[in-house]
Each structure stands twice: as C-alpha cells, then as structure tokens.
N, C-alpha and C positions, 0 to 999 in steps of 0.2 A: 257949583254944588256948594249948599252951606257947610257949616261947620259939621251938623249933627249928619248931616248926608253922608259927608266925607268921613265922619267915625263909623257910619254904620256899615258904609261899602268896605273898610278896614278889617271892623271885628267880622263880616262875610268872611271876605278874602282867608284871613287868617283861621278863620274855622273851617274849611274845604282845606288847607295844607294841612293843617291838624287828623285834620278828620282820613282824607291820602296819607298823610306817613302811618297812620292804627291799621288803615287796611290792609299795607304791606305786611305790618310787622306780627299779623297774628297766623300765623300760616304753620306748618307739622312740621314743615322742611328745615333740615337743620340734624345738629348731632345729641343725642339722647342717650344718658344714661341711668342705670337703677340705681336705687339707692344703697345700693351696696358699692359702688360702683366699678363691680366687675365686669358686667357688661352694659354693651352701647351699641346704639346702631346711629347711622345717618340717611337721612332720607332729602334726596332731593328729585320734585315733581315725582315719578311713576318709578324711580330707580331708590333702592338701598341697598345700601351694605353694613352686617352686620358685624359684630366682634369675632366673632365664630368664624366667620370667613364667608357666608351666604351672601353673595351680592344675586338678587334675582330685581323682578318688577313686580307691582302688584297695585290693587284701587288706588288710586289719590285723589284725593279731592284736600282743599284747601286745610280743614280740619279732621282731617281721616287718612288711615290709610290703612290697609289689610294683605294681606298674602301668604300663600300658604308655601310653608317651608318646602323646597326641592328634593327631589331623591337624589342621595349619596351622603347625605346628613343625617343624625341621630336622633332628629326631632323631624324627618319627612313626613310629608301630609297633614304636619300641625296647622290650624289653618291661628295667625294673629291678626287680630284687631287692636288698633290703635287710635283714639280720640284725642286733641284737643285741649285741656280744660282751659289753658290761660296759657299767655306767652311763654313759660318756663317749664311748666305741667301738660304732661302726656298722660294717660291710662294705659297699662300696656297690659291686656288679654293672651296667653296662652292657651288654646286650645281650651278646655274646662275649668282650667285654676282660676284661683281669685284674682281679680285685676289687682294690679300695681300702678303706682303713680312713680312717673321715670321723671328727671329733670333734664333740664337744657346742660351742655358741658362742652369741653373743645371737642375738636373734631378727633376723629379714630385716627390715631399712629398709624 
C-alpha cells in the first residue's frame, strides 16, 4: 500500500471510531434536570424514575421518551413527552404547558 493509501485507509478507520463514539453518546438515557433544578428524573432504556418518587416505564426510543404519570400521584394521567435536542438538552412537555428545556446533571440521590 503506498503512502497516500495507507493515509487514507487511516483517516477511514478513524472516521467510523469517531463517527461510533457520536452514536453512543446522543441517546435520552441518563439524569435530567430543570432549570431550576428542583427537579430531575433518569431515564434509562423503557424505565425512569423521577424526583417525586415515580419510577414507572414508558416509550423509548433513542431520542424520545414519554409516559403517562401513575395513579397514586398528584399529576396521575398527566401524559409527558420528552425529545432530544442535543447531548445536554431535553425538552420536557407536561401535559399542556409550555415545553421546558431540562439539562444533563448527576444522577438522583
């Protein structure tokens, strides 16, 4: 393989590990809080639990994830939608209210 070969098989190579580690890292899964940051939930794959104490399941998909609040809580049959935007940035939908944008934070004590 010449020279130019051998650099291009390189810059490949290292553009598929690049391009693999962004895949992982853009996912919903993880701990989220408002910007207030009174509350937070974590969501990992189909399960969360919330600050309030709501751990249930609900949609997942990689940049999504929704569920509607449990009976025996004060927000039951709230249904929340949650998108996305970028690695650090949530949207987080309550029932009718205006979306809010939640950040990444440690995980729930």
């Amino acid at each position: 393989m010449g020279c130019f070969g051998l650099a291009r098989a390189t810059l490949i190579s290292a553009g598929a590990v690049l391009f693999a580690t962004g895949a992982f890292a853009d996912a919903i899964d993880g701990n989220w809080c408002s910007a207030d940051g009174v509350r937070s939930f974590s969501i990992n794959g189909p399960r969360i639990v919330t600050s309030a104490g709501i751990e249930t399941t609900g949609n997942y998909s990689r940049h999504a994830f929704s569920f509607v609040v449990p009976e025996g809580h004060h927000d039951a049959a709230m249904h929340i939608d949650m998108q996305l935007l970028n690695e650090q940035e949530v949207r987080v939908t309550e029932g009718s209210a205006t979306p809010e944008v939640w950040h990444r934070c440690k995980p729930i004590a």
